[in-house]
Each structure stands twice: as structure tokens, then as C-alpha cells.
N, C-alpha and C positions, 0 to 999 in steps of 0.2 A: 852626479857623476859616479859615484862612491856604490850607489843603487845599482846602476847600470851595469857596471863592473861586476855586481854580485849577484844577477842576475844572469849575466853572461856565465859566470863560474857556476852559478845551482844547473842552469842548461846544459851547461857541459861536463856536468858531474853524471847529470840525468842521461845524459847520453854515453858516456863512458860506462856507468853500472849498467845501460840495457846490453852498451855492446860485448861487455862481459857474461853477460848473463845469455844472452844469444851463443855467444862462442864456446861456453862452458856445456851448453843444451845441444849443441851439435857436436860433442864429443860425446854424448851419448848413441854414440850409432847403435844399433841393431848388431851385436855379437854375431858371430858364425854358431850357428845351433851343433854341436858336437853331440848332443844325444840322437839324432838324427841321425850321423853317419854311425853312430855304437850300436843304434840298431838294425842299421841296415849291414852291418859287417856281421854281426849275431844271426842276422836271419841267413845271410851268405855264407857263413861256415852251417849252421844248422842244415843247409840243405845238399852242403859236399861233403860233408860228414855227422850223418844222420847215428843219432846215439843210441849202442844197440845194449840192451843188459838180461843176462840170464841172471831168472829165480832159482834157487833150489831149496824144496821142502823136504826135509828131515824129520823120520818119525821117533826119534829120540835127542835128547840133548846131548848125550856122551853114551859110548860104545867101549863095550870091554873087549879084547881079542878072542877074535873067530866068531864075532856075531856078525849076522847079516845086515848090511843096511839098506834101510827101503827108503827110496826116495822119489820124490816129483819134480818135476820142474818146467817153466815154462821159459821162452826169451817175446824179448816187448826190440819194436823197432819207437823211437822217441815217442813212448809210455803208451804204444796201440799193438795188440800183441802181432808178431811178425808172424806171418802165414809163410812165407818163402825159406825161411828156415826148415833144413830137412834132418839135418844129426846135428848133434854137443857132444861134448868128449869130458865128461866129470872126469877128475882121478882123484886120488888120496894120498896129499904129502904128508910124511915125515918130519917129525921134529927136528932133523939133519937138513932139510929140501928136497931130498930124492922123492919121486914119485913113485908111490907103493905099487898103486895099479890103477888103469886107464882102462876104460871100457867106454867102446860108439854106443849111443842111443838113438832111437829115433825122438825128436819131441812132436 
């Protein structure tokens, strides 16, 4: 009887640990993939507001007063250079903020 008994209890142990072990394994669901929507929100901003940046090339490091300064420069629409661009407007601030002088170019 004593067998039987303990029998009955390792069965029902045996079944207790699987149902545990089941119920523990199905709380492993599949997460919401969040890199998925951060990329899809990246490529959605990238393409309503397309990143635009002017180079400027300088043929000296530093300029005394009343030298001329030569420069090149081109703009990139997100890093392919932009052909739709017609003028830039360089100017030359002051150690104050004021703007010295502002001149159109074409690029």
C-alpha cells in the first residue's frame, strides 16, 4: 500500500514539474521586435527630411586682415552630391557674432 502511495506521489510530481516546465516555456513568447519599427521610423524621417551639408575648402589655415580668401566648396544631399542646389551664401563671423560679409555664389 505504502508503494502504491509513492508511486502515485513520483507521478504526480512527474507531472507537476512537466506542467511547470510547459507553463514556464510558454511565457517565453516571441517579444515585439522594436529594432524593426527604429528602423522603419529612421528610414521614414531619412526620406522627409533628406540630410543636406555644405563643404568649404580653405586655402589657408588662418588669414591676417585685408587678405583675400580663396575658397571651394561643394553641398552633398545624404553624402551624394546635390545637383539641384543653385547658390550658398558663405559669410564671415566675428568674434562678437556679427556677420563681417556675406556674398551669393553659385556652387
Amino acid at each position: 500500500m505504502q508503494q502504491t502511495s509513492l508511486k502515485k506521489l513520483r507521478k504526480l510530481m512527474v507531472a507537476g514539474l512537466l506542467g511547470i516546465c510547459f507553463w514556464g516555456a510558454s511565457g517565453f513568447a516571441k517579444p515585439d521586435d522594436w529594432t524593426d519599427r527604429i528602423i522603419q521610423a529612421l528610414e521614414k524621417f531619412i526620406n522627409h527630411y533628406p540630410q543636406e551639408k555644405v563643404y568649404l575648402h580653405l586655402d589657408k589655415d588662418y588669414y591676417a586682415a585685408g587678405e583675400t580668401i580663396w575658397f571651394s566648396g561643394y553641398v552633398t544631399l545624404n553624402d551624394l552630391p546635390a545637383r539641384e542646389r543653385a547658390t550658398s551664401m558663405p559669410s564671415c563671423a566675428m568674434q562678437k557674432g556679427h556677420c563681417a560679409k556675406g556674398i551669393a555664389v553659385g556652387v
